[in-house]
N, C-alpha and C positions, 0 to 999 in steps of 0.2 A: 504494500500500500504506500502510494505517494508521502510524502511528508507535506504539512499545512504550513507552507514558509510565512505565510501573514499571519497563523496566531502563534508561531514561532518568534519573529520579530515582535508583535503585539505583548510579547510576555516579558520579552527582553527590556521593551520600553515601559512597562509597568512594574520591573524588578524581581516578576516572577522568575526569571533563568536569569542566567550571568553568563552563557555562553550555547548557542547551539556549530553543530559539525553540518560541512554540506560537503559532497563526494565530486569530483568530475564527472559523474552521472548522473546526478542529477543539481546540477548546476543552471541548463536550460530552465526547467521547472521555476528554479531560486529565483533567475533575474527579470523572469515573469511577475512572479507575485516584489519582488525589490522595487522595482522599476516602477507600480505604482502605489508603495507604502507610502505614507505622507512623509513620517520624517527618516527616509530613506539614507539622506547625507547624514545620519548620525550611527546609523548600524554600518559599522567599521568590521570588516574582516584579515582577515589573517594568514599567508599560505603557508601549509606545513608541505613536507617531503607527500610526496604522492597524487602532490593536485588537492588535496585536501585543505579545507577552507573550515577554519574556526571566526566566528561574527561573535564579537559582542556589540552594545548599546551604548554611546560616548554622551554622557550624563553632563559633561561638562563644557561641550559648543557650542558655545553661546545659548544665552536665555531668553533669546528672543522670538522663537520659533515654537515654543513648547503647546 
């Protein structure tokens, strides 16, 4: 079953998670639901070894967008 990248992000940005993983296969999927999150430019990812993509939530850019 697909993963829910908007209430993945949505939880990031409410403090529920502190970190979710995205694979390079299902990265397409991610930049679908990314692309129209609202505060998109705040969920920061990460590459590790394998194409593998760690996002957290950047609480701290600016406060004017919230």
């Amino acid at each position: 079953m697909a993963k829910d990248f908007t209430a993945l992000m949505t939880q990031l940005k409410e403090k529920q998670l502190s970190t979710f993983e995205v694979t390079p296969e299902e990265f397409p999927d991610f930049q679908k639901a990314f692309m129209a999150f609202d505060t998109r430019k705040r969920v920061i990812g990460q590459a590790e070894k394998g194409g593998k993509l760690i996002y957290h939530y950047d609480y701290e850019a600016g406060n004017s967008d919230q």
